[in-house]
C-alpha angles and dihedrals in degrees: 000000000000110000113209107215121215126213121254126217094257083040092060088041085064097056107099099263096246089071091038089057086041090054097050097050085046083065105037090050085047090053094041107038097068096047090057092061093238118200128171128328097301123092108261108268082213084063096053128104117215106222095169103081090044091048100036092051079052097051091046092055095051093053094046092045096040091096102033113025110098093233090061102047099037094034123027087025101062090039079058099049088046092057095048092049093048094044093047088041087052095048098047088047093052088050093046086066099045128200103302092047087046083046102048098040092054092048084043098058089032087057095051099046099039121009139258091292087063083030098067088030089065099042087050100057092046095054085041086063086055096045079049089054095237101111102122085039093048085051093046087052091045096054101046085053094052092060091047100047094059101039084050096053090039088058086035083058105046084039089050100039097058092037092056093040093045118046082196095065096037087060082039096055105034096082094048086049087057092048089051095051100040096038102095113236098233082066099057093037086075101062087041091057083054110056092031104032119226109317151103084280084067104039096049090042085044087058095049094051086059096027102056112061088064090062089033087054097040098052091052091048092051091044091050100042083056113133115258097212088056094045089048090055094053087046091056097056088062094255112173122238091268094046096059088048101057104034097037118020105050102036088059086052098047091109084061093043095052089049102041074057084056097055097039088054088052106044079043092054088039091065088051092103098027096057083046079078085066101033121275098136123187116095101342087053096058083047090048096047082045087055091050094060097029086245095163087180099052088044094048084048092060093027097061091058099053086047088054103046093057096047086057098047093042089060104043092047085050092047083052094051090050098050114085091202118079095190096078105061092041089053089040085056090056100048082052106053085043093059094050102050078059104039089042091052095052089050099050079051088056089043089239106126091111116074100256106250082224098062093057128099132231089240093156098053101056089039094050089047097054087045090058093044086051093045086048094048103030107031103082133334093052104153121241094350101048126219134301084250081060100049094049079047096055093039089056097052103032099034115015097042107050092044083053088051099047096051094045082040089062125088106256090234082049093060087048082051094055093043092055093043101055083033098059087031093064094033143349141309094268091052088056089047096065094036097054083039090060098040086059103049090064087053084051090051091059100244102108099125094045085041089052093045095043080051089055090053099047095045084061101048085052102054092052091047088047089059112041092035089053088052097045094045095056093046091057091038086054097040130050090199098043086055092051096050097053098045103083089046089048086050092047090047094037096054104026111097118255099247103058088071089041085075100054084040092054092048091051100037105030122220118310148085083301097063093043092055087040087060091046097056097049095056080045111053101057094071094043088059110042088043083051100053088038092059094035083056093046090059110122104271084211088062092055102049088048083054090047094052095044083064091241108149131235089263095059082035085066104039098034108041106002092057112035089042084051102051105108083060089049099054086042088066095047096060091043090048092060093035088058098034091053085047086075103049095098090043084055090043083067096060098037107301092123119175113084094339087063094050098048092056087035089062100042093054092042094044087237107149098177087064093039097044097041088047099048089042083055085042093052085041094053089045090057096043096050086048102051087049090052116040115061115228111245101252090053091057101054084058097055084048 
């Protein structure tokens, strides 16, 4: 008689730990899944939550008690009145110095951080936004950045510092910080519009919310990344709490400080476009009404500014962080402001504060033209090849479908089972935890079938990015001039909103699901590159002359010692590639993309915050799970090493 054998406990130690994982999540899926009382492919209707009745009973509120309640009309309003007062004082400040003054200050305080070569950059670029004719739009946006740049640096530092003094609040606050940076920003303009109305107010407060944790993160970061020997010296000569504060601590973070300020600069500039939809003006709303009547000219005019003024700024705020002397910049400011009351003042007595008409281009017209060329010729009936129509055609069927499908096709516990696997694959149960935590919480939402639909998407749009990101990557990574080559694309596609390029993508694509991924990845593939050639560089020289000597050729170089060394970059650019493909779903929600995306925008434009809110939460919960799935935790990947 056939005896069956049953695994003992050193038995089961001595299984490789990927099946032993498998096989208790096998067990654990076998024990919960009845009890949850688990039917066909759809999330149980029994394990929703209903949030509209709740929300839209908030929203209500809100809109009935906006005129009358005390908290509206000493509070907000006030915060509201402030805003409007500090934007309109910057930008008539900013008039009253006219071109040349705005001019001459920037290339001033550029000089004197960074040299002439930053210096005529940045005039340059200033006198580029008037040629543009976008002189009084570039202004409008510079000063409402302005406003929100510093409002968001002085909350980042409140946030950091008492992140980086409390190990309490930074535990506190982390997960708030996360929520503020993975929320998308369609989904909390909406319960800003709602308590401030549409308005510059909305828009500014709206760019602090998603510029701040950068700068919070980053200056406790600096505080607690302080060196101990330092901190013990000032200890010893009997300085107070505030005192050691204020002559050691922060000086020691002022690199991170100066770059929390450069992150801050760019996610402000970013929402440049985004706040136009409630009203901020100024450039993103040139690109939003662009986007409206599918004018690629009009929207690269206003794009290009806004492109500009964050490159500038970017690399002023970088050449500051590298200097370890602070005089320079604060003498250079004075010089600055020195030469533009002057400069302002000889050019109120000309009469030429305003940027001359004449001296402006026809950029629209030439641009327009080529993109019609391109829509005539590209479109369709192209021979052998097809047309781009055809291509988003054949994407859709053959890609985008069946992975929609599959995904709708799968039990819902199914899809819980494969989460937890490739979670606690890549990390550890705790990983897996938070990752199928977060998957059914969207099921809970009552968002599983969108959610499915936007991941399917997004999988896609991966994928893509993935492959052209990796090739490109090891091509600039093997090749200077190719590096070289492909860094001012990589600047233009890294800092120009998102949807200036929707609009080029729309007239070749058309409007669907394809154009939407097509979008995506190009937000996307800048970062993939550049964190690929960056790791492949970084590679031990030593490794790769042993592998030279050992006659191994530049292929096996590559795939033997360049790759695997490189690993912790690649996943790296993994987990940046979904983060910043799932930041334009709601952006392709808006040309065809549906799902999430589409609700989000949806409830933004309908003032429905019970649609908004429930699709940007799935949206926050698909960005953790998909990070937990694909970016290994630190101890795991000492292990693989």
């Amino acid at each position: 008689m056939a005896t069956i054998s049953v695994p003992t406990p050193r038995a089961m130690r001595t299984v490789h730990p990927a099946v032993r994982k498998l096989l208790v999540l096998a067990v654990a899926a076998a024990i919960l899944v009845p009890l949850a009382g688990a039917h066909g492919s759809s999330w149980p209707h029994h394990l929703t939550v209903d949030l509209s009745s709740p929300l839209s009973s908030a929203s209500n509120w809100v809109i009935d008690n906006r005129d009358t309640h005390p908290l509206f009309l000493y509070f907000f309003g006030y915060i509201s009145n402030a805003v409007v007062l500090t934007v309109r004082a910057v930008y008539l400040t900013l008039l009253a110095a006219g071109w040349p003054g705005v001019t001459v200050v920037a290339a001033a305080v550029a000089h004197r951080v960074a040299g002439v070569r930053l210096a005529v950059g940045t005039g340059a670029a200033f006198l580029a936004c008037g040629v543009l004719g976008m002189w009084v739009p570039t202004m409008q946006t510079l000063a409402l950045m302005v406003v929100a740049v510093l409002a968001s640096v002085a909350v980042g530092l409140v946030l950091g510092l008492g992140a980086g003094l409390s190990d309490r609040l930074n535990r506190a606050l982390r997960p708030v910080l996360d929520t503020m940076q993975v929320l998308p920003a369609f989904a909390y303009l909406l319960p800003v519009v709602l308590v401030f109305g549409i308005g510059v107010p909305a828009a500014v407060l709206a760019t602090v919310v998603y510029a701040a944790p950068p700068m919070a993160r980053l200056t406790a970061l600096g505080l607690r990344g302080a060196d101990p020997e330092v901190l013990e010296a000032v200890d010893s000569l009997g300085a107070t709490r505030a005192q050691r504060l204020l002559t050691a601590r922060l000086p020691l973070a002022r690199r991170e400080l100066l770059l929390g300020l450069n992150q801050t600069i760019m996610m402000a500039l970013s929402m440049a476009v985004i706040a136009s939809v409630i009203g901020a003006g100024g450039l993103g709303d040139r690109v939003y009404q662009a986007l409206a009547s599918v004018d690629v000219g009009a929207a690269l005019a206003a794009g290009i500014p806004i492109v500009l003024l964050a490159v500038v700024l970017d690399r002023i705020t970088a050449a500051a962080g590298e200097r370890g002397d602070t005089r320079k910049p604060a003498v250079g400011l004075l010089y600055g402001l020195g030469a533009t009351v002057a400069v302002a003042l000889a050019a109120r007595l000309l009469g030429r504060l305003d940027w001359p008409t004449a001296w402006t281009l026809d950029f629209a017209g030439p641009v327009n033209r080529a993109v019609d060329w391109m829509t005539a010729h590209l479109y369709s009936g192209v021979p052998v090849v097809g047309g781009t129509a055809d291509w988003a055609g054949h994407f859709t069927t053959w890609v985008l479908d069946p992975v929609r499908s599959g995904l709708q096709w799968l039990p819902w516990w199914a899809v819980l089972f494969v989460v937890a696997a490739l979670a606690w694959l890549i990390g550890t149960w705790r990983t897996a935890l938070t990752a199928v935590l977060a998957m059914a919480a969207i099921g809970v939402l009552g968002v599983w079938e969108p959610s499915l639909d936007t991941l399917s998407q997004v999988l896609a749009a991966v994928a893509v990015t993935l492959v052209l990101g990796f090739a490109a990557g090891v091509a600039a990574a093997r090749s200077d001039r190719v590096e070289r080559a492909l860094r001012p694309v990589l600047d233009v596609f890294q800092t120009m909103p998102q949807f200036v390029y929707l609009i080029p993508v729309v007239a070749l694509f058309g409007v669907g699901r394809a154009p939407a991924v097509a979008a995506a990845v190009v937000y996307a593939l800048p970062a993939v590159v550049r964190i690929t050639a960056q790791g492949l560089r970084q590679v031990d020289p030593a490794a790769l002359e042993s592998a030279r000597s050992l006659g191994a050729t530049g292929r096996q170089q590559l795939l033997q010692v360049q790759l695997p060394l490189a690993r912790p970059a690649l996943l790296l650019a993994v987990n940046q590639g979904v983060v910043l493909v799932l930041a334009v779903v709601i952006i392709g929600g808006l040309v065809g993309g549906g799902a999430l995306g589409y609700d989000v925008a949806f409830g933004l434009a309908q003032g429905d915050l019970a649609t908004g809110l429930v699709a940007g939460a799935a949206i926050v919960c698909l960005g953790l799970m998909l990070d937990r799935v694909t970016q290994p935790t630190e101890r795991r990947t000492r292990e693989s090493q």
